[in-house]
N, CA, C and O atoms as a Maestro MAE file, in Angstrom:
{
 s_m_m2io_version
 :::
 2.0.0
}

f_m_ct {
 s_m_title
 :::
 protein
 m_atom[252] {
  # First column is atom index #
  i_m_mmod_type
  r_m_x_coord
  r_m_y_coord
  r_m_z_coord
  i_m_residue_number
  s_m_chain_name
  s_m_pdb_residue_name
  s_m_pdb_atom_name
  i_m_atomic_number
  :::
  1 25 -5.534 -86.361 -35.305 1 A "UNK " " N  " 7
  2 3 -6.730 -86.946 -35.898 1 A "UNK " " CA " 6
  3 2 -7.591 -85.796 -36.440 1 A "UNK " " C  " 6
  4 15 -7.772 -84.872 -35.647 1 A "UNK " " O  " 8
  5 25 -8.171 -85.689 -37.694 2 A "UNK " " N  " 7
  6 3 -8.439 -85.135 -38.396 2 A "UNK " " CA " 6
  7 2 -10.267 -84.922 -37.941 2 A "UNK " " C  " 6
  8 15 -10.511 -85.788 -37.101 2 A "UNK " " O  " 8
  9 25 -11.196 -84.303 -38.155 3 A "UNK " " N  " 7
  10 3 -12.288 -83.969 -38.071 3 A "UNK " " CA " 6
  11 2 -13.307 -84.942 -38.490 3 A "UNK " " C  " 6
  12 15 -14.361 -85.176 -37.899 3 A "UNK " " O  " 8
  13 25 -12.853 -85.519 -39.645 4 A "UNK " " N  " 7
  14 3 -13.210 -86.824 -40.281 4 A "UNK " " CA " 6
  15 2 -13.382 -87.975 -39.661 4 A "UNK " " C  " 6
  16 15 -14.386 -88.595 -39.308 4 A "UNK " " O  " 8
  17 25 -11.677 -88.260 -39.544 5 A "UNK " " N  " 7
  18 3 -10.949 -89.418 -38.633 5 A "UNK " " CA " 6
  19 2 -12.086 -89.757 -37.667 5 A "UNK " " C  " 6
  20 15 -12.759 -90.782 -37.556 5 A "UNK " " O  " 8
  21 25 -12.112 -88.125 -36.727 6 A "UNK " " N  " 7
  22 3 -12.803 -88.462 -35.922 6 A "UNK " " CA " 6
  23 2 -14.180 -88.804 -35.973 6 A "UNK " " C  " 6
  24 15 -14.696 -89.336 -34.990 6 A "UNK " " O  " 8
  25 25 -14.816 -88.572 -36.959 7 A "UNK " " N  " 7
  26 3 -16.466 -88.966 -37.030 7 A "UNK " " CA " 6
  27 2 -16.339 -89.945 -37.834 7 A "UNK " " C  " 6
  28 15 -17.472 -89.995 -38.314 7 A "UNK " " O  " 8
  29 25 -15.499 -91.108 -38.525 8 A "UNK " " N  " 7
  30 3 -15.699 -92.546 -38.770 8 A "UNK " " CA " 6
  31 2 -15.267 -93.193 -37.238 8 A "UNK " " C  " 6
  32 15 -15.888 -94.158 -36.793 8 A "UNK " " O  " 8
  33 25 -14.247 -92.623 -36.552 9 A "UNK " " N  " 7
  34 3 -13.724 -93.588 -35.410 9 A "UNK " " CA " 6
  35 2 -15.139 -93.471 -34.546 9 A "UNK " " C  " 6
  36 15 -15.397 -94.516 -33.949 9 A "UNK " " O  " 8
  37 25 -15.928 -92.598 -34.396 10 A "UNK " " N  " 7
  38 3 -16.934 -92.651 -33.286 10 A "UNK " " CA " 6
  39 2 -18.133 -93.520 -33.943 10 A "UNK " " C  " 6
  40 15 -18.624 -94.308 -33.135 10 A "UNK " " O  " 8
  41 25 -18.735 -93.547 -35.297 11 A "UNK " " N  " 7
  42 3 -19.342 -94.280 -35.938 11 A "UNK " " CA " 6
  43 2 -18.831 -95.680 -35.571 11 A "UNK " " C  " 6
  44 15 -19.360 -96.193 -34.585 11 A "UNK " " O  " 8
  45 25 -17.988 -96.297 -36.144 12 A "UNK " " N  " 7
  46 3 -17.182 -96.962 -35.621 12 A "UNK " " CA " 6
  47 2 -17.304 -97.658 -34.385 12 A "UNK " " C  " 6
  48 15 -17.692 -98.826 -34.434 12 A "UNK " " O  " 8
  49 25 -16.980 -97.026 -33.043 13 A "UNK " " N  " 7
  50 3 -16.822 -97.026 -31.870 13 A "UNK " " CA " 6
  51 2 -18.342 -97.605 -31.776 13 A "UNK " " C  " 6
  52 15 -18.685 -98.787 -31.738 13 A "UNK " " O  " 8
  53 25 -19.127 -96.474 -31.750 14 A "UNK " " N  " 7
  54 3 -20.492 -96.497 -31.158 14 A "UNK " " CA " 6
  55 2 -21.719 -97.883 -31.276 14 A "UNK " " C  " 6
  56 15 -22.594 -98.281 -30.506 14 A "UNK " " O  " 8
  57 25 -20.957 -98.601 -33.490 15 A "UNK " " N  " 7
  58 3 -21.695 -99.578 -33.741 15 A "UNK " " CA " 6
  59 2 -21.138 -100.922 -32.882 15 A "UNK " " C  " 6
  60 15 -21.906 -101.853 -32.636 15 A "UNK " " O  " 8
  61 25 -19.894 -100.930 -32.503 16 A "UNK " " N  " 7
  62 3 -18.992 -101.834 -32.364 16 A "UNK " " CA " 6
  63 2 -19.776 -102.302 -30.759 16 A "UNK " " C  " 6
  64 15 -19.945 -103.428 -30.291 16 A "UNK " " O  " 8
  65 25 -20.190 -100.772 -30.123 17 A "UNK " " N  " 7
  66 3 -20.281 -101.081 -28.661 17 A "UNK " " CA " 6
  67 2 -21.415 -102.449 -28.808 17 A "UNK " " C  " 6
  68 15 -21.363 -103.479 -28.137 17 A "UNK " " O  " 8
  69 25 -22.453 -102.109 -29.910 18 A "UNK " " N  " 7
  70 3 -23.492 -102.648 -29.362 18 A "UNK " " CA " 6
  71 2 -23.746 -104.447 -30.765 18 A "UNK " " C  " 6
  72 15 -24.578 -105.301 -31.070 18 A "UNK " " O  " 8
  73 25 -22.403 -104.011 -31.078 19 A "UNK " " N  " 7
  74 3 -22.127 -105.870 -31.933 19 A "UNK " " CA " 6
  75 2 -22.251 -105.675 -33.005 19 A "UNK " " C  " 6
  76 15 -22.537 -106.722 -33.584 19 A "UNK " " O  " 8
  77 25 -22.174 -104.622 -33.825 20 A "UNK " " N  " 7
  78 3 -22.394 -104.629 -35.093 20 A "UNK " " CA " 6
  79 2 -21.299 -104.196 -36.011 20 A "UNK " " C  " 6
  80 15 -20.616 -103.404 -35.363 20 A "UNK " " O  " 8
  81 25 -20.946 -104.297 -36.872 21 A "UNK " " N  " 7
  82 3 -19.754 -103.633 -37.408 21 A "UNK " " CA " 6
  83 2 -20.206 -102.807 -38.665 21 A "UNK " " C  " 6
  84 15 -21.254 -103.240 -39.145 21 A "UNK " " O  " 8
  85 25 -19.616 -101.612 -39.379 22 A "UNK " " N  " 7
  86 3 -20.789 -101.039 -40.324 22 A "UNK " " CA " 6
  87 2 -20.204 -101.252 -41.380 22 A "UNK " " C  " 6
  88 15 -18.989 -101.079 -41.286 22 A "UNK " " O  " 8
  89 25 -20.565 -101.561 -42.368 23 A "UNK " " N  " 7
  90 3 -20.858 -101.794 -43.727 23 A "UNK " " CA " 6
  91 2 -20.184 -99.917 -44.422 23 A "UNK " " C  " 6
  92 15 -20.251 -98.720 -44.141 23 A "UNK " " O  " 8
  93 25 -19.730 -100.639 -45.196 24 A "UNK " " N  " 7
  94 3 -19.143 -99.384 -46.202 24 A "UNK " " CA " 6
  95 2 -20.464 -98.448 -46.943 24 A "UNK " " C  " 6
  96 15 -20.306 -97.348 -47.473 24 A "UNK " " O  " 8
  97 25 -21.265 -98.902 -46.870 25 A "UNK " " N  " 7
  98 3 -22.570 -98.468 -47.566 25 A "UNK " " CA " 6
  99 2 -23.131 -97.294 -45.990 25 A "UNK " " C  " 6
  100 15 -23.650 -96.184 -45.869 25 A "UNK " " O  " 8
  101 25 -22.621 -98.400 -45.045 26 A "UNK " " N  " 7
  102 3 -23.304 -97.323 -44.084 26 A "UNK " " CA " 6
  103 2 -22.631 -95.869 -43.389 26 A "UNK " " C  " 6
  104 15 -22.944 -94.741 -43.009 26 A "UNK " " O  " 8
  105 25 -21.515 -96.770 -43.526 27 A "UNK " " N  " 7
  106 3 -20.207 -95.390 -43.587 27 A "UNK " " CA " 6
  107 2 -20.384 -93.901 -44.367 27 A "UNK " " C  " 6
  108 15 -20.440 -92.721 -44.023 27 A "UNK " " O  " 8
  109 25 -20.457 -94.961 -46.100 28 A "UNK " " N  " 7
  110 3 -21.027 -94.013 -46.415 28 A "UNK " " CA " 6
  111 2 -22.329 -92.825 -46.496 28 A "UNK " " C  " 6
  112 15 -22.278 -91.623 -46.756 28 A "UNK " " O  " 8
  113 25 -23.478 -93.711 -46.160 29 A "UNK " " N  " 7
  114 3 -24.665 -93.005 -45.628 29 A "UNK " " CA " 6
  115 2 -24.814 -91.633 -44.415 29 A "UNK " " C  " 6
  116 15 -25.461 -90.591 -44.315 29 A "UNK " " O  " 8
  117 25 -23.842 -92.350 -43.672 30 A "UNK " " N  " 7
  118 3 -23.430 -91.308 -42.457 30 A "UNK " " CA " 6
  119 2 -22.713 -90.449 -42.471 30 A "UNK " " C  " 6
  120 15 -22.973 -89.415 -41.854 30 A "UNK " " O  " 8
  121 25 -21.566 -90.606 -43.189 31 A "UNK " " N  " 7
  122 3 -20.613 -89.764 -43.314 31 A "UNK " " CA " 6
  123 2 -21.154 -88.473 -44.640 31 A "UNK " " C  " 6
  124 15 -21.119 -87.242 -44.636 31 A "UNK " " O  " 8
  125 25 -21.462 -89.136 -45.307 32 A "UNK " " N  " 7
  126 3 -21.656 -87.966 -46.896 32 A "UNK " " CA " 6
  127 2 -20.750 -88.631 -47.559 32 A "UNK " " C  " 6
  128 15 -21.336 -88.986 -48.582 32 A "UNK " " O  " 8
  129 25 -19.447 -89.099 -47.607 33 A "UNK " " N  " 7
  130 3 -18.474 -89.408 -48.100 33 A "UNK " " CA " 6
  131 2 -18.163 -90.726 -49.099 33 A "UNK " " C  " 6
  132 15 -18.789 -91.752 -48.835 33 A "UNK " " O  " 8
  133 25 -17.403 -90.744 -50.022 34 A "UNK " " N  " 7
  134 3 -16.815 -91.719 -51.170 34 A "UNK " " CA " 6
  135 2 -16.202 -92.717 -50.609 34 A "UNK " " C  " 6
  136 15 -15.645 -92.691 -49.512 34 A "UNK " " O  " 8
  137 25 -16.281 -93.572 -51.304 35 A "UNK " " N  " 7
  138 3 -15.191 -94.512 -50.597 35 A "UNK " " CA " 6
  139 2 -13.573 -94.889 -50.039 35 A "UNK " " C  " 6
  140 15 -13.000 -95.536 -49.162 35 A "UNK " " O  " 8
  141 25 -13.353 -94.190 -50.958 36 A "UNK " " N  " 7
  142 3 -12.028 -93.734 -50.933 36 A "UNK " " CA " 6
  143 2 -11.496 -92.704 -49.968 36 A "UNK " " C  " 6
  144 15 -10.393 -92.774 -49.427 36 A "UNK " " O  " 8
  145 25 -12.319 -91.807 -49.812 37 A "UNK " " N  " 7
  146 3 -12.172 -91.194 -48.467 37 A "UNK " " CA " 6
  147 2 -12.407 -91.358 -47.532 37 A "UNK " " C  " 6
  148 15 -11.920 -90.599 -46.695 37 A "UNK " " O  " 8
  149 25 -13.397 -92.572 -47.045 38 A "UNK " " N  " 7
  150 3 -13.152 -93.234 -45.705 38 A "UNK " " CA " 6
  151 2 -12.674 -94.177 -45.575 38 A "UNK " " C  " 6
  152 15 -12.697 -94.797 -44.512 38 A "UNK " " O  " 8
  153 25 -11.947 -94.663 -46.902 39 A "UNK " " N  " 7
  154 3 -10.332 -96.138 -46.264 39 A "UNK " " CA " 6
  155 2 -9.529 -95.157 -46.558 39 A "UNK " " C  " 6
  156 15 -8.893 -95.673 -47.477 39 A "UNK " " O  " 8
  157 25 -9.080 -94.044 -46.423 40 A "UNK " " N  " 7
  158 3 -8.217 -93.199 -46.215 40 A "UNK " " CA " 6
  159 2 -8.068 -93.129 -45.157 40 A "UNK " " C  " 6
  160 15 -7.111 -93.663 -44.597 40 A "UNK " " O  " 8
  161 25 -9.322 -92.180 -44.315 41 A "UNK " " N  " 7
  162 3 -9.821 -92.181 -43.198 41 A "UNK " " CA " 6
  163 2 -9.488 -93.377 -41.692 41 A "UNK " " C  " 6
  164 15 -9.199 -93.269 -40.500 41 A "UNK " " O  " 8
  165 25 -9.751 -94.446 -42.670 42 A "UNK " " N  " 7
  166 3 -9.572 -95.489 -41.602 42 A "UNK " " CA " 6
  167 2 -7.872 -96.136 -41.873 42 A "UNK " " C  " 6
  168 15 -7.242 -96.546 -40.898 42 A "UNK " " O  " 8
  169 25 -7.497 -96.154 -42.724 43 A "UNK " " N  " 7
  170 3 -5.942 -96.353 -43.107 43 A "UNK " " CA " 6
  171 2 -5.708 -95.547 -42.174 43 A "UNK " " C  " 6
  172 15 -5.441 -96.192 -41.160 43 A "UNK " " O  " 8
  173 25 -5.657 -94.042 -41.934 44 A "UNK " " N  " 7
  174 3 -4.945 -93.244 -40.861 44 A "UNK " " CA " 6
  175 2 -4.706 -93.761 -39.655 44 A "UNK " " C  " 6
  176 15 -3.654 -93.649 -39.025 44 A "UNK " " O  " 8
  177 25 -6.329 -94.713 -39.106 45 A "UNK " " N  " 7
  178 3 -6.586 -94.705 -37.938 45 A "UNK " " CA " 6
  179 2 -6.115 -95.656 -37.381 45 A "UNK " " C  " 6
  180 15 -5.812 -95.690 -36.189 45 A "UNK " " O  " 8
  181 25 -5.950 -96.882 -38.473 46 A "UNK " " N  " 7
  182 3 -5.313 -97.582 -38.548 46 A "UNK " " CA " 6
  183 2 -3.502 -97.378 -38.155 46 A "UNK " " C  " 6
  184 15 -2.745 -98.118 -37.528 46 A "UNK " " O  " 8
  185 25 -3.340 -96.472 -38.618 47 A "UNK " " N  " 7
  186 3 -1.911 -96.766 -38.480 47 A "UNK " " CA " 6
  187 2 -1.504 -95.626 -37.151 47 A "UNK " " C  " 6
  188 15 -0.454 -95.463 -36.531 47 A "UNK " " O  " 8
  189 25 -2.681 -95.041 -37.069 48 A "UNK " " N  " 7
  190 3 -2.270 -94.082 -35.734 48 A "UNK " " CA " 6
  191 2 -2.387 -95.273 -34.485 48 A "UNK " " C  " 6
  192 15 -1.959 -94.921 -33.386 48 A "UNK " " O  " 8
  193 25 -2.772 -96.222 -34.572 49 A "UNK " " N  " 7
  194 3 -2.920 -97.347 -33.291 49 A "UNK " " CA " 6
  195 2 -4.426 -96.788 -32.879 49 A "UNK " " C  " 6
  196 15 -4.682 -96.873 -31.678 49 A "UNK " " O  " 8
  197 25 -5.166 -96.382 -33.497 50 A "UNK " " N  " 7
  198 3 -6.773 -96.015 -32.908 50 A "UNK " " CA " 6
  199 2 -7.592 -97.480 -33.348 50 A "UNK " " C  " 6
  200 15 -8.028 -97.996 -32.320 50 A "UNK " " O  " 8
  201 25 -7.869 -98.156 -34.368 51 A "UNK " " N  " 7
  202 3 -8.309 -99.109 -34.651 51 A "UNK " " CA " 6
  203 2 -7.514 -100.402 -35.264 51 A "UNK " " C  " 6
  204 15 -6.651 -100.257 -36.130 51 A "UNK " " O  " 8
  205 25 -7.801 -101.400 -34.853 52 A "UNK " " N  " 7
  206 3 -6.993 -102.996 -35.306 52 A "UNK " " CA " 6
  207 2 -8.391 -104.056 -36.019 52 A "UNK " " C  " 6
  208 15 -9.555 -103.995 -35.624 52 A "UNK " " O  " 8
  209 25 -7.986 -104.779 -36.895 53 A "UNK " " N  " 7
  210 3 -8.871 -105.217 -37.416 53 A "UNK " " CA " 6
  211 2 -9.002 -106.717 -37.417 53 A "UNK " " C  " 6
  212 15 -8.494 -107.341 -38.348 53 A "UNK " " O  " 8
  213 25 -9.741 -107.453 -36.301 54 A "UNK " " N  " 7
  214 3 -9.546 -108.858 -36.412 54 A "UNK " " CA " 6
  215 2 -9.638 -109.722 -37.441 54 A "UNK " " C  " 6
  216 15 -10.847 -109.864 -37.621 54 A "UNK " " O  " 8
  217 25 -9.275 -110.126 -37.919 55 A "UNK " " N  " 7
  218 3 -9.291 -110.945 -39.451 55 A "UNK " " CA " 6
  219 2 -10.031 -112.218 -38.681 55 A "UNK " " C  " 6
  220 15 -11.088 -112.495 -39.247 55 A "UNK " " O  " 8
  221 25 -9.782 -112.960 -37.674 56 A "UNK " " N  " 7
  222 3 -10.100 -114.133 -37.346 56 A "UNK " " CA " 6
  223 2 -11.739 -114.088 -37.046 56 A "UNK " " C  " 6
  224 15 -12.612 -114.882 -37.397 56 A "UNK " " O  " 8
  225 25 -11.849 -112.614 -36.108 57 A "UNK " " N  " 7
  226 3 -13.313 -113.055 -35.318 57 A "UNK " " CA " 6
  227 2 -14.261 -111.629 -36.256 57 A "UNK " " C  " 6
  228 15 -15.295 -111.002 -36.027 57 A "UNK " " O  " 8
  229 25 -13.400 -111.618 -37.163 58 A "UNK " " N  " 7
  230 3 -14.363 -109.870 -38.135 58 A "UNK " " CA " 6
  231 2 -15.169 -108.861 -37.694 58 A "UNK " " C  " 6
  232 15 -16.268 -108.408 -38.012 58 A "UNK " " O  " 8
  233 25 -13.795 -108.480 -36.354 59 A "UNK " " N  " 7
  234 3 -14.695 -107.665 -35.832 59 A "UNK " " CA " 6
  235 2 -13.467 -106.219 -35.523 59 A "UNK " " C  " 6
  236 15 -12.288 -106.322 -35.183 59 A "UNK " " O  " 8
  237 25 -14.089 -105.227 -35.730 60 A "UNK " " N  " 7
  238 3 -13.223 -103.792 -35.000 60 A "UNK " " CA " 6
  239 2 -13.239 -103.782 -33.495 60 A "UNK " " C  " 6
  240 15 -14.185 -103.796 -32.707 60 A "UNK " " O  " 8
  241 25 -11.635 -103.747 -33.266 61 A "UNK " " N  " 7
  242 3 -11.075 -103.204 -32.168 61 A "UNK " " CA " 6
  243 2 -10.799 -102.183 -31.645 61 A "UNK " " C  " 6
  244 15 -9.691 -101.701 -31.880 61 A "UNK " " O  " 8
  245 25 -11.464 -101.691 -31.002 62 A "UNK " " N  " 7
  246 3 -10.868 -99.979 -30.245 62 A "UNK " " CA " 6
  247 2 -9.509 -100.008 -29.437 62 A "UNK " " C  " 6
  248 15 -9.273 -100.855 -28.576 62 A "UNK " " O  " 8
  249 25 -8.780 -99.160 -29.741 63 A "UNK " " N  " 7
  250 3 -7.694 -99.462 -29.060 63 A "UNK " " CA " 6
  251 2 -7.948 -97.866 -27.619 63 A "UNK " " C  " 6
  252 15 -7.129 -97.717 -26.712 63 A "UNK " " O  " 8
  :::
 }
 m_bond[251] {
  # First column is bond index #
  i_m_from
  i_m_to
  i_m_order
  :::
  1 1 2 1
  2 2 3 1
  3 3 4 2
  4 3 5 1
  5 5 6 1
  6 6 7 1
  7 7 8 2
  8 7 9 1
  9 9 10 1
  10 10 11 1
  11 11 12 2
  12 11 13 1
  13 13 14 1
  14 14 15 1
  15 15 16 2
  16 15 17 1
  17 17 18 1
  18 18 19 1
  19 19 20 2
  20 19 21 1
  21 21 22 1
  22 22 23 1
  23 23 24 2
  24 23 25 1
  25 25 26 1
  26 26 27 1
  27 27 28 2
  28 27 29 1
  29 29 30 1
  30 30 31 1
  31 31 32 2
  32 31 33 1
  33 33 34 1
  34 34 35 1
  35 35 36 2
  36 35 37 1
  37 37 38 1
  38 38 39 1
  39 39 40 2
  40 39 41 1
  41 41 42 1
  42 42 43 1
  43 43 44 2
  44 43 45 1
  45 45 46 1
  46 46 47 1
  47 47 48 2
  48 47 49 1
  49 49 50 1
  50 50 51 1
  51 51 52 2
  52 51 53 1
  53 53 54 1
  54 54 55 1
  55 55 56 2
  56 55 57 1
  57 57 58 1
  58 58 59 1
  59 59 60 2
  60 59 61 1
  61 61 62 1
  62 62 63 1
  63 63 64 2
  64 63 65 1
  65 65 66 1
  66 66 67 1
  67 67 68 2
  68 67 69 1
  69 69 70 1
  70 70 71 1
  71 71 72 2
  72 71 73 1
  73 73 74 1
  74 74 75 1
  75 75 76 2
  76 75 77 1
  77 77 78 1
  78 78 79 1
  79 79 80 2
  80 79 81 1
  81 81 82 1
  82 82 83 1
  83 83 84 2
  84 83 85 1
  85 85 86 1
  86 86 87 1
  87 87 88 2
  88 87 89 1
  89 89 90 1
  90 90 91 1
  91 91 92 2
  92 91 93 1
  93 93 94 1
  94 94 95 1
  95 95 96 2
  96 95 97 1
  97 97 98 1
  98 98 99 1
  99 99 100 2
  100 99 101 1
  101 101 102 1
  102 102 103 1
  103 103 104 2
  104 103 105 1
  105 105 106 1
  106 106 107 1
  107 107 108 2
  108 107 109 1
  109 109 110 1
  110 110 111 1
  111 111 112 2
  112 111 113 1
  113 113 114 1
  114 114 115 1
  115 115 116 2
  116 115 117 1
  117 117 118 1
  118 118 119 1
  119 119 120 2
  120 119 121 1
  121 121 122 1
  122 122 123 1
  123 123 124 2
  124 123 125 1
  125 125 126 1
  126 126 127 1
  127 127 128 2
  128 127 129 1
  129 129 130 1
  130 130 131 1
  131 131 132 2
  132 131 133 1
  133 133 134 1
  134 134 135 1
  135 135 136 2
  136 135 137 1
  137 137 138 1
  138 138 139 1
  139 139 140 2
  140 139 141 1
  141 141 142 1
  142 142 143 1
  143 143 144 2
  144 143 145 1
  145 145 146 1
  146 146 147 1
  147 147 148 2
  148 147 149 1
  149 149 150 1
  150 150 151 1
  151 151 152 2
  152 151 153 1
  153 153 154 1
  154 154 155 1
  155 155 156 2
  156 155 157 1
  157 157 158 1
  158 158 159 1
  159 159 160 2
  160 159 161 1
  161 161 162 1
  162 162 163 1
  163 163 164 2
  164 163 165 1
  165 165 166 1
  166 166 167 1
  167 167 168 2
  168 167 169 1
  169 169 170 1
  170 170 171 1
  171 171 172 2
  172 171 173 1
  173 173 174 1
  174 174 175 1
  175 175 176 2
  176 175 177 1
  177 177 178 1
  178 178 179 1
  179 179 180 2
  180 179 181 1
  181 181 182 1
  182 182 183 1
  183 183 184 2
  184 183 185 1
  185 185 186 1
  186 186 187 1
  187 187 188 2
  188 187 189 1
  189 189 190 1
  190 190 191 1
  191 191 192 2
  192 191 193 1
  193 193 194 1
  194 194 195 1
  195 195 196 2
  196 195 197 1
  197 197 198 1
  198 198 199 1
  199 199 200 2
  200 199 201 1
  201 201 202 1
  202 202 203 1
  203 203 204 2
  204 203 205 1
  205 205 206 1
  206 206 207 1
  207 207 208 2
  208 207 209 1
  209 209 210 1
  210 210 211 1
  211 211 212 2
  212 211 213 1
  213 213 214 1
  214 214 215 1
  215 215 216 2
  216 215 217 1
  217 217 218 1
  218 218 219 1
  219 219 220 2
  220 219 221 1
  221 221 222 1
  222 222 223 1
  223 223 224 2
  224 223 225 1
  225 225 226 1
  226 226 227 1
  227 227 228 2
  228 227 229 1
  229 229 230 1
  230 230 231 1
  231 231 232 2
  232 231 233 1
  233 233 234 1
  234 234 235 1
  235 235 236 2
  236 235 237 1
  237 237 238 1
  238 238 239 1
  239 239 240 2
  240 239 241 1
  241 241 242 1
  242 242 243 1
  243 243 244 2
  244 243 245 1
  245 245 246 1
  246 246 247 1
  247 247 248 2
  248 247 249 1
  249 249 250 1
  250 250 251 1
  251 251 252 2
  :::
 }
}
């Protein structure tokens, strides 16, 4: 996991604890970063088994 990886997965993590899920706008706000480089980012994390994405209840899963 990349330096990155790791500061969307904790963004991520941290909004999730408390019910919120973040918005690409806020991703981007936090991060500095394009869009494209944080669904990169999360594609990785995605496929490393770090995050799953409920389609039913629209919410991020920590694995």
């Amino acid at each position: 996991m990349t330096d990155f990886e790791r500061k969307v997965y904790r963004i991520i993590f941290n909004m999730t604890r408390f019910g919120k899920n973040p918005s690409m706008e806020q991703l981007k706000r936090k991060t500095g970063k394009d869009e494209q480089t944080i669904r990169a980012a999360v594609k990785n994390l995605m496929r490393q088994r770090k995050l799953m994405w409920d389609k039913k209840k629209r919410i991020w899963i920590i694995i």
